[in-house]
Residue frames as a rotation matrix with the C-alpha (Angstrom) as fourth column:
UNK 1
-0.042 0.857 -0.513 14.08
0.085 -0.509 -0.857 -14.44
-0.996 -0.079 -0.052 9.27
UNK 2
-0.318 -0.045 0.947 12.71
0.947 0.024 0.320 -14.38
-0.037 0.999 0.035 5.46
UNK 3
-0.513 0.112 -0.851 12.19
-0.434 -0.889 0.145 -10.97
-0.741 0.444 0.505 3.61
UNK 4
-0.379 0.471 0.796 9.55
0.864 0.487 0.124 -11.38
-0.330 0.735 -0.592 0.48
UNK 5
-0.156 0.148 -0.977 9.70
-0.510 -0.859 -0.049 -7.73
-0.846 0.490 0.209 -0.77
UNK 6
0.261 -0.348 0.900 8.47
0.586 0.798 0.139 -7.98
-0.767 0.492 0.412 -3.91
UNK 7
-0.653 -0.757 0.012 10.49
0.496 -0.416 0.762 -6.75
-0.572 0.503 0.648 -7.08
UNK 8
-0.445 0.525 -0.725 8.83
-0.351 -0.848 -0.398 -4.13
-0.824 0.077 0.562 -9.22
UNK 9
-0.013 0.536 0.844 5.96
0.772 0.542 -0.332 -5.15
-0.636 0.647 -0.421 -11.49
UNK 10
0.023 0.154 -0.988 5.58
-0.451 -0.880 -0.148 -3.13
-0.892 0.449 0.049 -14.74
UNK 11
0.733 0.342 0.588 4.28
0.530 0.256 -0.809 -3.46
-0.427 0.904 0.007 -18.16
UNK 12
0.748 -0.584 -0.315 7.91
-0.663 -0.643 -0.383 -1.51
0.021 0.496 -0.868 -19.53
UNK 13
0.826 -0.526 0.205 10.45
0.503 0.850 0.153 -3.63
-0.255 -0.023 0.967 -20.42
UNK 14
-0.232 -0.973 -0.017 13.25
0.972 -0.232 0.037 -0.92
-0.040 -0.008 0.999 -20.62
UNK 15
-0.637 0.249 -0.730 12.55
0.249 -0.829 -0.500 3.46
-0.730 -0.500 0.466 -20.57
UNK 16
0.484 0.799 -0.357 9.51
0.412 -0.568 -0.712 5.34
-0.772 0.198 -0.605 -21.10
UNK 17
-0.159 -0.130 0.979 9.82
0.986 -0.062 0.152 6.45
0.041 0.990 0.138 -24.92
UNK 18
0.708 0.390 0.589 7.68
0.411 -0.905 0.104 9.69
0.574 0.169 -0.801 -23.76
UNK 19
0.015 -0.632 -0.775 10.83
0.672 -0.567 0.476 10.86
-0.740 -0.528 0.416 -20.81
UNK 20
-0.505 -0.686 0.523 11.86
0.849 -0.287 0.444 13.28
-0.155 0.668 0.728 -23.57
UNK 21
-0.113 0.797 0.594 8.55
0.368 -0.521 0.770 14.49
0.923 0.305 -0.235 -24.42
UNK 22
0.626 0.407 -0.665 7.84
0.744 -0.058 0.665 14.86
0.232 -0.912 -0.339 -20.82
UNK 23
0.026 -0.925 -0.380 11.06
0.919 -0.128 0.374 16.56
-0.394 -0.359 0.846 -19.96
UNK 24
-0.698 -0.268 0.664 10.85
0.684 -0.523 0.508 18.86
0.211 0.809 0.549 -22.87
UNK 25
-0.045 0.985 0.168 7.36
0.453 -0.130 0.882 19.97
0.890 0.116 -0.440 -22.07
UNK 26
0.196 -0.149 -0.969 8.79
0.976 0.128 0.177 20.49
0.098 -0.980 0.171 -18.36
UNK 27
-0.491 -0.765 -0.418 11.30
0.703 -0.631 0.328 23.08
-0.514 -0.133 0.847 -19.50
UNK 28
-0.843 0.001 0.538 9.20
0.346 -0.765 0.543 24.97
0.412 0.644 0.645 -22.13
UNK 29
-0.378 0.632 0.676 6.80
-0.338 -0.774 0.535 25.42
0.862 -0.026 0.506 -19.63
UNK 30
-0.856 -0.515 -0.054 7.63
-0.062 0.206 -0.977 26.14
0.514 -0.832 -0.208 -16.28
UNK 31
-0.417 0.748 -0.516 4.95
0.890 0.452 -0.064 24.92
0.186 -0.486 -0.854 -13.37
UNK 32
-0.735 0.184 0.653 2.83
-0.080 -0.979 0.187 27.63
0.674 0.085 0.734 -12.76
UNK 33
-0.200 0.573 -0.795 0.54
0.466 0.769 0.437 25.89
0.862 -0.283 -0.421 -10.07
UNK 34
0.466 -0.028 0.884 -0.69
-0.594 -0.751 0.289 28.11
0.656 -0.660 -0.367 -6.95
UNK 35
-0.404 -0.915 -0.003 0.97
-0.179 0.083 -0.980 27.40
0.897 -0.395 -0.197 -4.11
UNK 36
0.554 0.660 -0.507 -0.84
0.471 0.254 0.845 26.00
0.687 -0.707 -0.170 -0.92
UNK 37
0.475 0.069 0.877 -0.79
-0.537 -0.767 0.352 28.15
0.697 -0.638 -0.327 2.04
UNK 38
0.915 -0.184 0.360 -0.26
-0.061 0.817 0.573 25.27
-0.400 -0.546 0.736 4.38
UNK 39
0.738 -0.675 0.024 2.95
0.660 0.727 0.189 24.51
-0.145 -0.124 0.982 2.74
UNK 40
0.177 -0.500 0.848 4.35
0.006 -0.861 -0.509 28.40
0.984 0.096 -0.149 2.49
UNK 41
0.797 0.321 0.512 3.81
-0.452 -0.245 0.858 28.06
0.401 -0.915 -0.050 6.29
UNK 42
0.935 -0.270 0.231 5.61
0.209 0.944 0.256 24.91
-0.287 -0.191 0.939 6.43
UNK 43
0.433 -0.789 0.436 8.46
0.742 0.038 -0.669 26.52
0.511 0.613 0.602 4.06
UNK 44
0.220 -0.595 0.773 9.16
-0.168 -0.804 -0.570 29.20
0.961 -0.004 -0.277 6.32
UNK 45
0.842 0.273 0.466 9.29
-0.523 0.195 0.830 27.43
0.136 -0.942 0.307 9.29
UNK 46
0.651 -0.731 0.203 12.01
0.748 0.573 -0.335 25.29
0.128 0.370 0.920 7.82
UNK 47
0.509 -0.587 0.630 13.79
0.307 -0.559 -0.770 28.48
0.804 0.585 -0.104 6.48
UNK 48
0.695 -0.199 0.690 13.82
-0.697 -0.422 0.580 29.94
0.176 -0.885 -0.432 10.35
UNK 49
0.919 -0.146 0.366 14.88
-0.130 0.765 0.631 26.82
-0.372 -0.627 0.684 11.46
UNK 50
0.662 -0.653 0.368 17.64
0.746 0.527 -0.407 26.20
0.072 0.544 0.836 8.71
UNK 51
0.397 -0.461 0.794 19.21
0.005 -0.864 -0.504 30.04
0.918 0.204 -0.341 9.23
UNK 52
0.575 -0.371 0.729 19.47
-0.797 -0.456 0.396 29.52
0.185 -0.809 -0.558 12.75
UNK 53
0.867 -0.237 0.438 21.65
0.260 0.966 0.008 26.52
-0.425 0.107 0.899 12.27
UNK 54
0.726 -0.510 -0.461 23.90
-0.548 -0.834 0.060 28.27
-0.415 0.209 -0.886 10.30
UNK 55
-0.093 -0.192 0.977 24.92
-0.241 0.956 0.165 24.79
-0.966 -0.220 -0.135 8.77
UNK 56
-0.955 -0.011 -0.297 25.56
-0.271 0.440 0.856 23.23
0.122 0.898 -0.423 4.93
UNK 57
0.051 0.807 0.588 22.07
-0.806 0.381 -0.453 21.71
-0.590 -0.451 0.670 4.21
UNK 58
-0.978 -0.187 0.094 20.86
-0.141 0.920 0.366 18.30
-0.155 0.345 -0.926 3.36
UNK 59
-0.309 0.947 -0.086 17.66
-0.943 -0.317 -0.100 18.20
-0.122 0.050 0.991 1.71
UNK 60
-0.963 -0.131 0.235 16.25
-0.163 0.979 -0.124 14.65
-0.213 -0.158 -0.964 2.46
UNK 61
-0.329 0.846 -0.419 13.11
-0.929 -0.210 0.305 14.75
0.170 0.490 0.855 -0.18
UNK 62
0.433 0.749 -0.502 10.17
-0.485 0.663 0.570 12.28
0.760 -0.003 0.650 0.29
UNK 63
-0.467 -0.794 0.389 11.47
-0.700 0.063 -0.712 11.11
0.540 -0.605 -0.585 3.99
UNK 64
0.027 0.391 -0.920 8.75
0.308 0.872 0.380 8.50
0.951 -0.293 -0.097 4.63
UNK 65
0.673 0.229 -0.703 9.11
0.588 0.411 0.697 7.87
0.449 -0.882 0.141 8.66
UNK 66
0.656 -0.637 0.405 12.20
-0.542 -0.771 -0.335 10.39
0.526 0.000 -0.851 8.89
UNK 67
0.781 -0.620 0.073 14.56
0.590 0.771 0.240 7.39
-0.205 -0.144 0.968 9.50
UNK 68
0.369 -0.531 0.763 16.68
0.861 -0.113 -0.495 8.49
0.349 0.840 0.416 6.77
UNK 69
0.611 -0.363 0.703 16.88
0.072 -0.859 -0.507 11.81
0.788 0.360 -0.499 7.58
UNK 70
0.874 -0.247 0.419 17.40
-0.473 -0.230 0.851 11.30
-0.113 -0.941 -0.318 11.65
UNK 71
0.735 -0.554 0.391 20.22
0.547 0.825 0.141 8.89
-0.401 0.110 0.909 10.25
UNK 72
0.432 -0.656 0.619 22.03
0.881 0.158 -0.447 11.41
0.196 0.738 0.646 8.19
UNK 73
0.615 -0.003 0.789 22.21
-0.499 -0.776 0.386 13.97
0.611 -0.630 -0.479 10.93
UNK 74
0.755 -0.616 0.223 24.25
0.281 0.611 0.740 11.10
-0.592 -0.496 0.635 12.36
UNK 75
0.444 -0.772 0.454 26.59
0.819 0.555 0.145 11.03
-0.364 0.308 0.879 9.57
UNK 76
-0.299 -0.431 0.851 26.93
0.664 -0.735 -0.139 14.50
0.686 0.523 0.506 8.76
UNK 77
0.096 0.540 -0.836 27.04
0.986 -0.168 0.005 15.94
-0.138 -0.825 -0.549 12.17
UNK 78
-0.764 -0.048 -0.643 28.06
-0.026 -0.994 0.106 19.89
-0.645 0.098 0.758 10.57
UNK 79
-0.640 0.730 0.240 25.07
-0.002 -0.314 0.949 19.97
0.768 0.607 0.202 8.06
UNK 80
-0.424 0.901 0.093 21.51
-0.688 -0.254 -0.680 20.88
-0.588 -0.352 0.728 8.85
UNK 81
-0.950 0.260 0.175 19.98
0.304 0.632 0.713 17.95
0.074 0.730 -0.679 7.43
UNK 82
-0.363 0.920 -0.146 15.59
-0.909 -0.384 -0.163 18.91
-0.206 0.074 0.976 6.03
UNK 83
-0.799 0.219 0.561 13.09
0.031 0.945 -0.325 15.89
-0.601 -0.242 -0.762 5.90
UNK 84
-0.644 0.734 -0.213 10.32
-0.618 -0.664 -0.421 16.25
-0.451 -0.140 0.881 4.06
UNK 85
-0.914 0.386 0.125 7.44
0.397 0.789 0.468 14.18
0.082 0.478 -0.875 3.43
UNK 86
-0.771 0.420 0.479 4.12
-0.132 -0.841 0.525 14.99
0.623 0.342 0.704 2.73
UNK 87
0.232 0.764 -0.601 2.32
0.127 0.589 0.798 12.53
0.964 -0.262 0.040 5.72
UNK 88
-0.188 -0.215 0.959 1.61
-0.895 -0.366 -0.257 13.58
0.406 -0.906 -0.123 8.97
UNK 89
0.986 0.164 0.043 0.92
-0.168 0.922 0.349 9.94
0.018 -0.352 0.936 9.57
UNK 90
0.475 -0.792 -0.384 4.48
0.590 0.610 -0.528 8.62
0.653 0.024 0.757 8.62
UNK 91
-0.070 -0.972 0.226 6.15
0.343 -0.236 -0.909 11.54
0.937 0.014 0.350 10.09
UNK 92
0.112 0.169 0.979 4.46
-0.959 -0.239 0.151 11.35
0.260 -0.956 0.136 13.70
UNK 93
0.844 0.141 -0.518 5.63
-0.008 0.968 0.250 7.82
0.537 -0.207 0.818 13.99
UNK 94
0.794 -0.543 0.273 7.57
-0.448 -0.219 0.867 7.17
-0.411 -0.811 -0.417 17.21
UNK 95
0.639 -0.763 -0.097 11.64
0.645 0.600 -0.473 6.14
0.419 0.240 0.876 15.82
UNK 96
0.176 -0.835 -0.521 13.10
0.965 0.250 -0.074 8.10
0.192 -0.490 0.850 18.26
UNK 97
0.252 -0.276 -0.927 14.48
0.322 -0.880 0.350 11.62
-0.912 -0.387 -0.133 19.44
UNK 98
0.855 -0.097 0.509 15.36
0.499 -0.111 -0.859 13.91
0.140 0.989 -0.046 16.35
UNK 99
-0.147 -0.664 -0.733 18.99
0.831 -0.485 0.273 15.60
-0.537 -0.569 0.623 16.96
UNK 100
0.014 0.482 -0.876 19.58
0.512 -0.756 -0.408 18.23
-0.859 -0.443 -0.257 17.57
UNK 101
-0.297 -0.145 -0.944 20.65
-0.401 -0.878 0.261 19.57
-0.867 0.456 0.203 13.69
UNK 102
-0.938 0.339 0.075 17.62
0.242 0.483 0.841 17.74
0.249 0.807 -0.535 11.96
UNK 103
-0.241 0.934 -0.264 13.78
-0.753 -0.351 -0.556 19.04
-0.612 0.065 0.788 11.04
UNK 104
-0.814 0.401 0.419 11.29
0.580 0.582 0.570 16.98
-0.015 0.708 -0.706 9.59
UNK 105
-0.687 0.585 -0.431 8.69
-0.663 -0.748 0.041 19.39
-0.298 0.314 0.901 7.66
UNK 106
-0.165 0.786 0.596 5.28
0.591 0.563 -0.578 18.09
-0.790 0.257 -0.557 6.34
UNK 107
-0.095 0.290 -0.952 4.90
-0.337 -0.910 -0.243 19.43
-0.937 0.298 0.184 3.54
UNK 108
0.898 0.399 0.186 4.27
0.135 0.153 -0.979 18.81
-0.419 0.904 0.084 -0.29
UNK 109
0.090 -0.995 -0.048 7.27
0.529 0.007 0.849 18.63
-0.844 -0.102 0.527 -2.27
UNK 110
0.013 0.034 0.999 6.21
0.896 -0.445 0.004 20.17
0.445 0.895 -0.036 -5.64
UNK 111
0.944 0.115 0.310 5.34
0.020 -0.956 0.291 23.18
0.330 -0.268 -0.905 -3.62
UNK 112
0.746 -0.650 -0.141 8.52
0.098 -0.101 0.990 22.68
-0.658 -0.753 -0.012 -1.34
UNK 113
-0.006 -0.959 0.283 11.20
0.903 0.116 0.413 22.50
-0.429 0.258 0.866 -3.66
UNK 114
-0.133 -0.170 0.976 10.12
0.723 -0.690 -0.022 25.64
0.678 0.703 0.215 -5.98
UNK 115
0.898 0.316 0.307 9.64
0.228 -0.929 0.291 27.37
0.377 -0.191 -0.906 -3.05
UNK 116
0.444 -0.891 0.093 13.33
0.324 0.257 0.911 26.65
-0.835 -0.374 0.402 -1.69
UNK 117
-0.105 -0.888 0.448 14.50
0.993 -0.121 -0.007 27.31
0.060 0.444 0.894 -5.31
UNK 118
0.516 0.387 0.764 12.83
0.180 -0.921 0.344 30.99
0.837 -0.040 -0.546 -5.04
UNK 119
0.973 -0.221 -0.067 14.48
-0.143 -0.803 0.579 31.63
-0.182 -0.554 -0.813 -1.86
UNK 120
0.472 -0.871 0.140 17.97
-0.873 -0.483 -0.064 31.01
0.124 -0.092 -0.988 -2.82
UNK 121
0.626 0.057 0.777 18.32
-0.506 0.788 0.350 27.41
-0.593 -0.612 0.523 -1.20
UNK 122
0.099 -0.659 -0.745 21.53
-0.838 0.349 -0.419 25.41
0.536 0.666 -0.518 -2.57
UNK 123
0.856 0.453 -0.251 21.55
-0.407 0.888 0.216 22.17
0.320 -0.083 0.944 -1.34
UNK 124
0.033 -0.997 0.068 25.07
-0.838 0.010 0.546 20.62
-0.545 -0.075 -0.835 -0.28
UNK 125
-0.986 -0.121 0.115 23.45
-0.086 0.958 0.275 17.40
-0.143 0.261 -0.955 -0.54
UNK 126
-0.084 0.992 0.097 19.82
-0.960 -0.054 -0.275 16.26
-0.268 -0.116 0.956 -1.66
UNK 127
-0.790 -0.242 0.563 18.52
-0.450 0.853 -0.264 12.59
-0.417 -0.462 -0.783 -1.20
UNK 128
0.152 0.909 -0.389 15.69
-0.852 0.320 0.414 11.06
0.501 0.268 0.823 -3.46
UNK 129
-0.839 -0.219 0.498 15.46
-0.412 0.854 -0.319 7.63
-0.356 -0.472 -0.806 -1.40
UNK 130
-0.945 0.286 0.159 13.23
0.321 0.901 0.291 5.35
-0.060 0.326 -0.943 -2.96
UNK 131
-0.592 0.794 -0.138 10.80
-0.658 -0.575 -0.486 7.19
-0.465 -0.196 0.863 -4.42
UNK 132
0.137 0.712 0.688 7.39
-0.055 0.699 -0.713 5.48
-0.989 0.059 0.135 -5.39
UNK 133
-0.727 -0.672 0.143 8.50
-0.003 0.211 0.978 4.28
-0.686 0.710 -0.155 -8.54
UNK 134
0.199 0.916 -0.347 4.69
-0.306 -0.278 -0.911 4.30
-0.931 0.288 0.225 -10.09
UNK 135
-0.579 -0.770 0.267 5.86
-0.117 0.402 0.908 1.55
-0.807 0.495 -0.323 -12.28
UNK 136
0.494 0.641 0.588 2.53
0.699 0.110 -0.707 1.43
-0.517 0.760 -0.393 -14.98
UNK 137
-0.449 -0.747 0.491 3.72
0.878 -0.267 0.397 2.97
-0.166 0.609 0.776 -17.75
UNK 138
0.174 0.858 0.483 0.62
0.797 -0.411 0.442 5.38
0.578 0.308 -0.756 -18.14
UNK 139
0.828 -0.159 -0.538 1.91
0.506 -0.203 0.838 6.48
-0.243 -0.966 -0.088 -14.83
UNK 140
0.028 -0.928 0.373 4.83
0.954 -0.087 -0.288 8.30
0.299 0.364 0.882 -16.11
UNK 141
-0.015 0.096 0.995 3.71
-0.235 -0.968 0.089 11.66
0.972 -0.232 0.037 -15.26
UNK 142
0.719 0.594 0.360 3.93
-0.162 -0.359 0.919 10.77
0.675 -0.719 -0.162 -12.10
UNK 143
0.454 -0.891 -0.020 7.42
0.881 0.452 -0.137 10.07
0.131 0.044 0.990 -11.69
UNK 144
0.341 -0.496 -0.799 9.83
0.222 -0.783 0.581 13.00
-0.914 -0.375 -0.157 -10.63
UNK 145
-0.825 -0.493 -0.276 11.47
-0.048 -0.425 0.904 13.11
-0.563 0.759 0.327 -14.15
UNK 146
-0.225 0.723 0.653 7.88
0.787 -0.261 0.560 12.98
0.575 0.640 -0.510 -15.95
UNK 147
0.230 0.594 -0.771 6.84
0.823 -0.541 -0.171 15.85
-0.519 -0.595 -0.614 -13.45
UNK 148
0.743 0.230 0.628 6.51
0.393 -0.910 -0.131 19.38
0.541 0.344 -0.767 -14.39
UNK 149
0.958 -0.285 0.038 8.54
-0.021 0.064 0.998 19.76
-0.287 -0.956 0.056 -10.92
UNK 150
0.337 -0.938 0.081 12.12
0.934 0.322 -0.157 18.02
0.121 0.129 0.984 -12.70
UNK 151
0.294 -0.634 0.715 13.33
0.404 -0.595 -0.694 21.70
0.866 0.493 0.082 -13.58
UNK 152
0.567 0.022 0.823 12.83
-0.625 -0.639 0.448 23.05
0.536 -0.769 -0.349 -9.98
UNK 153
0.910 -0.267 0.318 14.48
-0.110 0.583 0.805 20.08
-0.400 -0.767 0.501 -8.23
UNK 154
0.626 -0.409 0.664 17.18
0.689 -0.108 -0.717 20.18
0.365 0.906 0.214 -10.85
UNK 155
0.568 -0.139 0.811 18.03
0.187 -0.938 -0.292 23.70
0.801 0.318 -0.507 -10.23
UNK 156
0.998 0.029 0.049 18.61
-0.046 -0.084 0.995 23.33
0.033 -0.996 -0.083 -6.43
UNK 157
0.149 -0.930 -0.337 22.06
-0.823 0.073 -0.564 22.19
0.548 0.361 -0.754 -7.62
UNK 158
0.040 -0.388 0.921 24.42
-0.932 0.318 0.175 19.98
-0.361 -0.865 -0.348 -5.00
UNK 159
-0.830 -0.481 0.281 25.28
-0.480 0.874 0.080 16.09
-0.284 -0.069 -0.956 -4.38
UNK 160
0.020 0.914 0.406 22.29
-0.911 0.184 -0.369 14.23
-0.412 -0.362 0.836 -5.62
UNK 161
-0.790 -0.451 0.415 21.52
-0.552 0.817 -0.164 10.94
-0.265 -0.358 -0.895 -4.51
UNK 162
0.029 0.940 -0.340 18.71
-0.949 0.133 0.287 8.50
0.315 0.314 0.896 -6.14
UNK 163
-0.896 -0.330 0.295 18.24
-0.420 0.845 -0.331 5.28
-0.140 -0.421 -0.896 -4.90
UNK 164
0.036 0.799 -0.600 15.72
-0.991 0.106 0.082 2.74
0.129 0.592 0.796 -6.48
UNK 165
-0.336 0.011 0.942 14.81
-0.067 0.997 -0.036 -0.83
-0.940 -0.075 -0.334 -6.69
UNK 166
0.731 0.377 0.569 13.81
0.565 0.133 -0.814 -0.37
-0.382 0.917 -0.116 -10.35
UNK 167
-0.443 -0.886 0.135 16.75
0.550 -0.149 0.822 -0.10
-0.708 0.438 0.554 -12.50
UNK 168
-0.477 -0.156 0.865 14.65
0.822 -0.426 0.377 1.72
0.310 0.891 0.332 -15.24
UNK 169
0.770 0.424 -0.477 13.54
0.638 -0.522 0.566 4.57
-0.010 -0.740 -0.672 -12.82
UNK 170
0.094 -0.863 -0.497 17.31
0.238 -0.466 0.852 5.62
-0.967 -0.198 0.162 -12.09
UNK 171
-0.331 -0.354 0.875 17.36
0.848 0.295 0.440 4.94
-0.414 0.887 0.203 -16.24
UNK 172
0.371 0.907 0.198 14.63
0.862 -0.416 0.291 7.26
0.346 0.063 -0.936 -16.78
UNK 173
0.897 -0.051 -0.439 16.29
0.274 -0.716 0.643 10.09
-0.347 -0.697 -0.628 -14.34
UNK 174
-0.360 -0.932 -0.045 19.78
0.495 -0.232 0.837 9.73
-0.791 0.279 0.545 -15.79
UNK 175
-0.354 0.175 0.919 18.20
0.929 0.183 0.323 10.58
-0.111 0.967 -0.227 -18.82
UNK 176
0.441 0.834 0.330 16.09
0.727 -0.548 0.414 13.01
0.527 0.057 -0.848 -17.96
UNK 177
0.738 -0.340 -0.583 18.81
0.193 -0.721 0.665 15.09
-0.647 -0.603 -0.466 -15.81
UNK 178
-0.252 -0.634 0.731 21.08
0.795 0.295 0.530 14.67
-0.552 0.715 0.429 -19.49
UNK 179
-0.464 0.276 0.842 18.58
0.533 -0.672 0.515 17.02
0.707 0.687 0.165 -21.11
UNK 180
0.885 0.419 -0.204 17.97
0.466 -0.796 0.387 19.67
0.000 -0.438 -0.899 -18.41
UNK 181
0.890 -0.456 0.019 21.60
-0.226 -0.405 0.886 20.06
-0.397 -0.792 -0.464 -17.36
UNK 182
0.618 -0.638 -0.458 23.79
-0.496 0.136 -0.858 18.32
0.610 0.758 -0.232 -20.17
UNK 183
-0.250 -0.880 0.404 25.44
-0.953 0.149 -0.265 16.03
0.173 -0.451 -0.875 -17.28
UNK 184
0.060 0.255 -0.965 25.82
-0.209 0.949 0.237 12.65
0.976 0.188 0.110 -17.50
UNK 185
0.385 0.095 0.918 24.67
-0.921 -0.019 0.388 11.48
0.055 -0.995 0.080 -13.74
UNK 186
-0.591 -0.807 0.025 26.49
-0.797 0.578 -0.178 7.91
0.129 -0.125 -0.984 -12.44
UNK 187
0.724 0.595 0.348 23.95
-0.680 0.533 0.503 4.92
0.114 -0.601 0.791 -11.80
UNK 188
-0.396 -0.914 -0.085 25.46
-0.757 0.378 -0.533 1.73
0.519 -0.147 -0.842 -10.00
UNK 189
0.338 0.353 -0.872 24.49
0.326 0.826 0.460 -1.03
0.883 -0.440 0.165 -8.27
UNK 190
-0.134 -0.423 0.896 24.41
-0.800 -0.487 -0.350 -0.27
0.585 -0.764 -0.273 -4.24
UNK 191
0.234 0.106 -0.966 25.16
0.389 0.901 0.193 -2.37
0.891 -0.421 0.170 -1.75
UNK 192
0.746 0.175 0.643 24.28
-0.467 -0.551 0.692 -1.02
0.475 -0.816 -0.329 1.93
UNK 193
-0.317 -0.613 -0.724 26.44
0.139 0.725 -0.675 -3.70
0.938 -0.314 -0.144 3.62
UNK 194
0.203 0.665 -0.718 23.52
0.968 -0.025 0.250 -3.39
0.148 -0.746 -0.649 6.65
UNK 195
-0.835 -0.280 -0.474 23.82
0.451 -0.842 -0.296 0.28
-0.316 -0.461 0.829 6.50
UNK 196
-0.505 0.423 0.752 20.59
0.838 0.030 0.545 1.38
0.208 0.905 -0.370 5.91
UNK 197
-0.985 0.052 0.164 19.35
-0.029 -0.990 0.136 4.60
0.170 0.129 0.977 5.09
UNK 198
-0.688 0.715 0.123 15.60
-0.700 -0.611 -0.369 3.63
-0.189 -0.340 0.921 5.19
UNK 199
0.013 0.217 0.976 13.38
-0.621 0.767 -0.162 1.03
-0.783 -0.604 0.145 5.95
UNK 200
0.686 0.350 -0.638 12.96
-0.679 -0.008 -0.734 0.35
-0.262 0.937 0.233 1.87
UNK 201
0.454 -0.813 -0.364 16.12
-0.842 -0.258 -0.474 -0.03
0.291 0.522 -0.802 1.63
UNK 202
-0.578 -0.241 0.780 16.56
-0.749 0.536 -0.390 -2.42
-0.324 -0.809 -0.490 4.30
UNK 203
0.277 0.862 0.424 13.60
-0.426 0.506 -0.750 -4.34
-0.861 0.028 0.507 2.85
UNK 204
0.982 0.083 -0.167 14.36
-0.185 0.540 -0.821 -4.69
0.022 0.838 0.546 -0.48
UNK 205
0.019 -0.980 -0.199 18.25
-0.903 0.068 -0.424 -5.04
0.429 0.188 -0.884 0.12
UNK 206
-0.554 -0.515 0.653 17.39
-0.741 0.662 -0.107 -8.22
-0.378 -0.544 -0.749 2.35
UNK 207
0.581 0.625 0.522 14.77
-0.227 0.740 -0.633 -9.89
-0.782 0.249 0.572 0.45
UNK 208
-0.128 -0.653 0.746 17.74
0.734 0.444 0.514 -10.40
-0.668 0.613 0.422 -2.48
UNK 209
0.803 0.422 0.422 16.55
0.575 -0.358 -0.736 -7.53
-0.160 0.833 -0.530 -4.69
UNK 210
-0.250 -0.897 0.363 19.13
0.956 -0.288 -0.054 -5.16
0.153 0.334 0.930 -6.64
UNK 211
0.352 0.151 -0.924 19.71
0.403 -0.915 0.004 -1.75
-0.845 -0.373 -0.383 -5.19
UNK 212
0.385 -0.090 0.919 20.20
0.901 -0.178 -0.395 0.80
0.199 0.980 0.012 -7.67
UNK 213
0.613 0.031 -0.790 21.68
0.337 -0.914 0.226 4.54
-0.715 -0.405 -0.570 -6.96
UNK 214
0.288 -0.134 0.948 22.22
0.863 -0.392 -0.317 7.54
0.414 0.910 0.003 -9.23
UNK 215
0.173 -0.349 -0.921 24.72
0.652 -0.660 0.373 10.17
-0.738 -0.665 0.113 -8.34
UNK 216
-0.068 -0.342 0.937 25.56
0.853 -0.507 -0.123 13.55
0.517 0.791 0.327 -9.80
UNK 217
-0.580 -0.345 -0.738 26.96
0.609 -0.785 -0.111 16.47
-0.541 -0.514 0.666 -9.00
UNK 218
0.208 0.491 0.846 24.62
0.927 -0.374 -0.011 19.04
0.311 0.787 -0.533 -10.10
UNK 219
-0.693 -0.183 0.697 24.94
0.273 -0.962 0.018 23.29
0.667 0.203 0.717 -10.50
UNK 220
0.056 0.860 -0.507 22.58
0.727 -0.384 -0.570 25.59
-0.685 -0.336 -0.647 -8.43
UNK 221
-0.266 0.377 0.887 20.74
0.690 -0.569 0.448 27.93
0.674 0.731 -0.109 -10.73
């Protein structure tokens, strides 16, 4: 069978110059956006759900189809592993029974994470899995580390895990988690060896493309 993912187009030919600016602009002024109702609903449904578990969490941000997450409730059968994605399309797509110590939330993640850092929420682990990489350069604000958002996801603390097909994405994030947090985060070349976390992964790991992933231990705040 052939794979023809193709590799990320962009007009950047190594990191956004503005990350800094962006970053900087993050911290000296924190998001102040209202909060949708719809996704306070969504956050406290979770919260029940995660207390009565009584379980480390895994926070498995932007979960797409909730592969990923229903996968890492396999591997980490004492955590409470959280899905969240913001599509009730992807995340009503049949891939199986969820067990029994995994949720998949709909919900917005700018709202979701700052409301998770407000209650308390420490992450053990937290998963960025191939996020849309929104490779135009113009497009930078729309990146997790151009986001207003960085400081709140940041803060959550715990194992975090990036995983990219665009090496200057992970570049971009190391960088940007340097000047929130002063820690220098780990990037590497991954190789699933057919273990895959999510269909992306699986895609671009068989069409020949280089996996990327950025670890770091980070504080909760």
């Amino acid at each position: 069978m052939q794979y023809a993912s193709r590799a990320v187009i962009s007009n950047q030919t190594g990191p956004h110059e503005d990350v800094g600016r962006r970053v900087a602009r993050a911290l000296e002024h924190p998001l102040r956006k209202p909060l949708a109702d719809h996704n306070r609903r969504a956050f406290e449904q979770a919260d029940q759900w995660l207390q009565s578990q009584a379980a480390p969490l895994i926070l498995d941000a932007g979960c797409g189809v909730g592969l990923s997450t229903r996968r890492l409730a396999q591997r980490f059968p004492e955590h409470a592993v959280i899905g969240v994605d913001r599509s009730a399309d992807r995340l009503g797509r049949d891939h199986g029974a969820v067990p029994d110590n995994a949720c998949l939330v709909r919900a917005d993640l700018v709202d979701f994470w700052r409301l998770a850092l407000d209650a308390g929420w420490a992450p053990q682990r937290h998963f960025l899995l191939y996020p849309n990489p929104y490779p135009k350069a113009a497009h930078l604000k729309m990146r997790w580390h151009g986001h207003p958002v960085l400081p709140a996801l940041l803060a959550l603390g715990g194992h975090l895990d990036l995983r990219s097909n665009w090496s200057i994405y992970v570049q971009e994030f190391a960088q940007a988690v340097a000047q929130v947090t002063g820690q220098s985060a780990h990037i590497a070349c991954h190789d699933p060896h057919d273990d895959y976390l999510t269909p992306f992964e699986a895609k671009y790991a068989r069409s020949g493309q280089t996996l990327w992933r950025l670890t770091v231990a980070l504080e909760s705040r």
